[in-house]
N, CA, C and O atoms as CSV, one atom per row, in Angstrom:
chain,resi,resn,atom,element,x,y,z
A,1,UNK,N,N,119.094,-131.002,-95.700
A,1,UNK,CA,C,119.996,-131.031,-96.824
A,1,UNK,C,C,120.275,-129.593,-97.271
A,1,UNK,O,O,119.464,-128.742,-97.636
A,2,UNK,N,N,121.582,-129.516,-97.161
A,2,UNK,CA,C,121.930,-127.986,-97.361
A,2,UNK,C,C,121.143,-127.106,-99.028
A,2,UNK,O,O,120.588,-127.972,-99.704
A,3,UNK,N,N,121.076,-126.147,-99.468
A,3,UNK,CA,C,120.448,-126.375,-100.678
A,3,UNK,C,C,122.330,-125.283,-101.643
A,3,UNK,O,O,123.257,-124.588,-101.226
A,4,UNK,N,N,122.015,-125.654,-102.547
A,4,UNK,CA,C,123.236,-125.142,-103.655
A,4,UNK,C,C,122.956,-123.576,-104.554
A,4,UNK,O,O,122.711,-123.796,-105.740
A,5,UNK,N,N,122.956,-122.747,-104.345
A,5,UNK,CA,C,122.788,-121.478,-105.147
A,5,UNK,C,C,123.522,-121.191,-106.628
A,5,UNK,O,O,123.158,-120.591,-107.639
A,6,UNK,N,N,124.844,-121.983,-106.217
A,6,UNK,CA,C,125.340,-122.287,-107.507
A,6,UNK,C,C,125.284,-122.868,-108.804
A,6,UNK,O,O,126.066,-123.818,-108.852
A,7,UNK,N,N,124.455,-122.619,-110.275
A,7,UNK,CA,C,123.985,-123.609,-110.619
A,7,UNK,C,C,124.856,-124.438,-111.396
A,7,UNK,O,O,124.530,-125.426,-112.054
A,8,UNK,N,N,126.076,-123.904,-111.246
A,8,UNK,CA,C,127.670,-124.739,-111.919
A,8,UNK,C,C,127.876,-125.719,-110.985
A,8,UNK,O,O,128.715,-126.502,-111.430
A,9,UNK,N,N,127.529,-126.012,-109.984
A,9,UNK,CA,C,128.154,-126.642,-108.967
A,9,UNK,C,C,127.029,-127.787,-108.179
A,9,UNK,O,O,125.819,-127.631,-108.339
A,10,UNK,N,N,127.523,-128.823,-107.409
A,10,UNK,CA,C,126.792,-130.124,-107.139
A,10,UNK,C,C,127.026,-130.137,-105.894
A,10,UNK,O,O,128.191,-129.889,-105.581
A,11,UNK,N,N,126.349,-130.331,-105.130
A,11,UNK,CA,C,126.974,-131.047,-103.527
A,11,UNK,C,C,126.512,-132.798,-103.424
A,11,UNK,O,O,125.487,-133.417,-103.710
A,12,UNK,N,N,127.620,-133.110,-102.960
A,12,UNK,CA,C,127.927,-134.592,-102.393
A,12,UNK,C,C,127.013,-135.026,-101.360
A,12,UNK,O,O,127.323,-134.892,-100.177
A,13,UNK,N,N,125.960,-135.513,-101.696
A,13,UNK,CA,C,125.664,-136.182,-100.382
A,13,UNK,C,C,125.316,-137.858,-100.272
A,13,UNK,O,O,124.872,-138.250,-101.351
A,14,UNK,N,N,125.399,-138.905,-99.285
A,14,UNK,CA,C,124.682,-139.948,-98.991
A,14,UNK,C,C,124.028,-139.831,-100.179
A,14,UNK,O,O,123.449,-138.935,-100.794
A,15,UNK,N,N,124.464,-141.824,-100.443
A,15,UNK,CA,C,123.058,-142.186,-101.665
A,15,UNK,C,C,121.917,-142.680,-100.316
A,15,UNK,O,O,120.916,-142.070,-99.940
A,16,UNK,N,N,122.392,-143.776,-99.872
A,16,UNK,CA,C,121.827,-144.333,-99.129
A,16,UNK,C,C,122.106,-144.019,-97.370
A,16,UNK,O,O,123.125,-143.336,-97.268
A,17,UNK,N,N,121.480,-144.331,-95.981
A,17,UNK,CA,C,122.148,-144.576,-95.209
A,17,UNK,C,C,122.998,-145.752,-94.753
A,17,UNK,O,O,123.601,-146.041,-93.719
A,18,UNK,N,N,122.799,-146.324,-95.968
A,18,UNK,CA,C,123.185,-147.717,-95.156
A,18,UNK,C,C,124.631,-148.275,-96.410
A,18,UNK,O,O,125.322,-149.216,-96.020
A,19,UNK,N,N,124.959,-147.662,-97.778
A,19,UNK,CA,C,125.990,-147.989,-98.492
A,19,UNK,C,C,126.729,-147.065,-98.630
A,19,UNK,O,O,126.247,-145.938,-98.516
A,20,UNK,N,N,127.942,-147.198,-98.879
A,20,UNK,CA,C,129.223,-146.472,-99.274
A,20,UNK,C,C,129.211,-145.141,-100.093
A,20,UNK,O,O,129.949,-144.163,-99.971
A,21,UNK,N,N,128.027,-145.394,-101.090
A,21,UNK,CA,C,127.778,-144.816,-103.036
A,21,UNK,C,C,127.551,-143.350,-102.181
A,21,UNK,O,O,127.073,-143.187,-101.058
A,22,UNK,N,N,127.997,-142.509,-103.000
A,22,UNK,CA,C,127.185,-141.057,-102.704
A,22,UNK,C,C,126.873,-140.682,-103.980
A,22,UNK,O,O,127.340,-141.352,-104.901
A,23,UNK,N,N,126.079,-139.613,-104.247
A,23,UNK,CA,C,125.329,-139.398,-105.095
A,23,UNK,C,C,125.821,-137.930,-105.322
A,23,UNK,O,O,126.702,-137.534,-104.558
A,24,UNK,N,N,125.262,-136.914,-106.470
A,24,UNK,CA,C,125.402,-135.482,-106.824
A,24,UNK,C,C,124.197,-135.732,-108.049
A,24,UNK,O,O,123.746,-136.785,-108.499
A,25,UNK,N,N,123.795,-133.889,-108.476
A,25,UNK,CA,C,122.982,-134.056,-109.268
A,25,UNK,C,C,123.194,-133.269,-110.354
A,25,UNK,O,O,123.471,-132.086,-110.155
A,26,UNK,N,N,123.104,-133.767,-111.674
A,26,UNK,CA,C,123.966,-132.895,-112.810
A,26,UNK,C,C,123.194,-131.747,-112.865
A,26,UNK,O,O,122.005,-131.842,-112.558
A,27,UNK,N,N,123.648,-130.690,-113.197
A,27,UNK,CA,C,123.146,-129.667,-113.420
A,27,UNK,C,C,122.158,-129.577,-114.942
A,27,UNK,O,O,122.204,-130.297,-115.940
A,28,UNK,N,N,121.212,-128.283,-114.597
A,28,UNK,CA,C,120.108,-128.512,-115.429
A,28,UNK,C,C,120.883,-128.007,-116.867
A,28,UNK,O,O,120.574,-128.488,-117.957
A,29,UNK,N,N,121.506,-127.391,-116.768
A,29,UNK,CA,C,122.138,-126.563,-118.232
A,29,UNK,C,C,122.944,-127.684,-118.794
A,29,UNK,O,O,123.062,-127.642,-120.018
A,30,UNK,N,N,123.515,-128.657,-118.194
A,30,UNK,CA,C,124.811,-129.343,-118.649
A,30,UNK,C,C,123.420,-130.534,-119.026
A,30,UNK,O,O,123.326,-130.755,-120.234
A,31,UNK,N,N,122.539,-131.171,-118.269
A,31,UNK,CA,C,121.698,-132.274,-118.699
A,31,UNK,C,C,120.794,-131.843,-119.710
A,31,UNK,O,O,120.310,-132.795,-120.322
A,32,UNK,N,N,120.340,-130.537,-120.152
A,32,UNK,CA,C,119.666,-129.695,-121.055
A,32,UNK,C,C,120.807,-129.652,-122.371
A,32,UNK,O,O,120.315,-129.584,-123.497
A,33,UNK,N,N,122.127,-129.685,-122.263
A,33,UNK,CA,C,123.243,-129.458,-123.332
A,33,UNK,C,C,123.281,-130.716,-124.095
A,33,UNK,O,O,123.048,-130.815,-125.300
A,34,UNK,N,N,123.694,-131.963,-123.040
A,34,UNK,CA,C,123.452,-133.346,-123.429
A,34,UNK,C,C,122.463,-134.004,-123.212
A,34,UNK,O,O,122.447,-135.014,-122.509
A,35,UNK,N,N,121.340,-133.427,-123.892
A,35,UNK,CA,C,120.134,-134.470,-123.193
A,35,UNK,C,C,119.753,-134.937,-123.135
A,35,UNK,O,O,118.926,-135.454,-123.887
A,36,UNK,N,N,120.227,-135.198,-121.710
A,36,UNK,CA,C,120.280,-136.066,-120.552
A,36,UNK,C,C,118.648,-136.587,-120.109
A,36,UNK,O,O,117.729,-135.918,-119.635
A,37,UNK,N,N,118.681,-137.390,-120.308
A,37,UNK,CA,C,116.819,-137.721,-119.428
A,37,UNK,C,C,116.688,-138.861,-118.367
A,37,UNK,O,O,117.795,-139.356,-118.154
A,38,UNK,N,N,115.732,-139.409,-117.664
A,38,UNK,CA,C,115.718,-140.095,-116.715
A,38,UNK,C,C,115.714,-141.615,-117.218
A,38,UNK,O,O,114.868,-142.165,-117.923
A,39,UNK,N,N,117.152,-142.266,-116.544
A,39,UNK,CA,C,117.218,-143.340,-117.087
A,39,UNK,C,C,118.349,-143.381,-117.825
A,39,UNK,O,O,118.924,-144.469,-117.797
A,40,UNK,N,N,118.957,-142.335,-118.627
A,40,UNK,CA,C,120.480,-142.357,-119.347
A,40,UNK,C,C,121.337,-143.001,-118.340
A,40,UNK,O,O,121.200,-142.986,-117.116
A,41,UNK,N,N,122.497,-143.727,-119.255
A,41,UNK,CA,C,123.120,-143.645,-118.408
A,41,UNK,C,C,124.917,-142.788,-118.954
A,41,UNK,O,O,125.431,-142.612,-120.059
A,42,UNK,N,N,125.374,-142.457,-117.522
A,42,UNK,CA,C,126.944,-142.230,-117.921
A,42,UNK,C,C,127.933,-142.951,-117.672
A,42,UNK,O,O,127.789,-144.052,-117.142
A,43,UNK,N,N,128.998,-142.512,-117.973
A,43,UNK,CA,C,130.273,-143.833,-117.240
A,43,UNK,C,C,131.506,-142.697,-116.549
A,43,UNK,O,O,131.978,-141.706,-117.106
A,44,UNK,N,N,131.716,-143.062,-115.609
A,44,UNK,CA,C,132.590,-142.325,-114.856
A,44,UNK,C,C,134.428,-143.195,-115.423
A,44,UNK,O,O,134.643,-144.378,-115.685
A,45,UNK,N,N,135.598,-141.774,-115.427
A,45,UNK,CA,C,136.552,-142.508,-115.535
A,45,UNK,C,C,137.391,-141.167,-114.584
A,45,UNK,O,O,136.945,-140.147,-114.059
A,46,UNK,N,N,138.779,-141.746,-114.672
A,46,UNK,CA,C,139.559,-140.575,-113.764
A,46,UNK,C,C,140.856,-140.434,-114.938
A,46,UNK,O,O,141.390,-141.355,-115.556
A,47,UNK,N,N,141.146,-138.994,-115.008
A,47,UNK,CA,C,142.514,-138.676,-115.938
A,47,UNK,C,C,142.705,-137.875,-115.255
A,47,UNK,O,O,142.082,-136.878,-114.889
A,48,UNK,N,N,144.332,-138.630,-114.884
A,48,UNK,CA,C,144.845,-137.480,-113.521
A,48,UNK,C,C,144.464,-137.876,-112.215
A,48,UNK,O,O,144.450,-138.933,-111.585
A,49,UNK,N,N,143.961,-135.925,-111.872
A,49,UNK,CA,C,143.485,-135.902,-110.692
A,49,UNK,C,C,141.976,-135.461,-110.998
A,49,UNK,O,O,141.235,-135.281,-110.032
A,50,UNK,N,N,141.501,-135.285,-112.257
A,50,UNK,CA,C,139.646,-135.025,-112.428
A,50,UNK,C,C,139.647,-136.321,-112.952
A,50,UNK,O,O,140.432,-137.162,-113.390
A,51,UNK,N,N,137.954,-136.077,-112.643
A,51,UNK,CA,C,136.764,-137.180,-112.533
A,51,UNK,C,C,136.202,-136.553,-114.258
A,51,UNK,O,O,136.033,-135.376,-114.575
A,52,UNK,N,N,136.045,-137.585,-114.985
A,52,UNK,CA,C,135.135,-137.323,-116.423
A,52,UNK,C,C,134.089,-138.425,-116.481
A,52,UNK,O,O,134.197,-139.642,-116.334
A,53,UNK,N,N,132.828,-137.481,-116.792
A,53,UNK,CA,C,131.875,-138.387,-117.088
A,53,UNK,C,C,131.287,-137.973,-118.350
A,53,UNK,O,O,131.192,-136.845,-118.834
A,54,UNK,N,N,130.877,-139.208,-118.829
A,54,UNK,CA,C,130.566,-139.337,-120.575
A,54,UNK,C,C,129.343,-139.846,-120.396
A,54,UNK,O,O,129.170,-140.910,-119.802
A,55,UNK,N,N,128.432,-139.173,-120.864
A,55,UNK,CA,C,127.353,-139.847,-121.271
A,55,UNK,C,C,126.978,-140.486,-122.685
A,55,UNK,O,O,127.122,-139.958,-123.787
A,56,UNK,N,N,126.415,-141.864,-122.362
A,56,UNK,CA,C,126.135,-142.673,-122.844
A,56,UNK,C,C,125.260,-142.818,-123.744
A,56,UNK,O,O,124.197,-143.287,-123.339
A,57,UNK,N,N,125.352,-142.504,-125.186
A,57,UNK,CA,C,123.649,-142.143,-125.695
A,57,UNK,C,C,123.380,-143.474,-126.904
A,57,UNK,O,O,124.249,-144.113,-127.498
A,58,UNK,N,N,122.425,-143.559,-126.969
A,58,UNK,CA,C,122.738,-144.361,-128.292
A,58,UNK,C,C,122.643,-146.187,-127.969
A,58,UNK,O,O,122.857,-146.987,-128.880
């Protein structure tokens, strides 16, 4: 698995080998901003041509 130096940035990989889903991993500053802990969840929507995700708190 390639590794990311960037810490703005996510790489795409396989959730599984065997389903469709791929996965990325939020960054520590942005899950440290909203925080984010294990088990939150977010909701993905599309405006446009970007992807927004909202996390869910509460």
């Amino acid at each position: 698995m390639p590794k990311n130096s960037r810490p703005d940035e996510s790489i795409v990989h396989n959730s599984t080998s065997k389903g469709g889903s791929l996965r990325a991993t939020i960054p520590s500053f942005i899950a440290s901003q909203f925080d984010l802990k294990h088990g939150d969840k977010i909701r993905w929507r599309i405006e446009g041509d970007k992807i927004v995700i909202d996390p869910q708190k509460g």
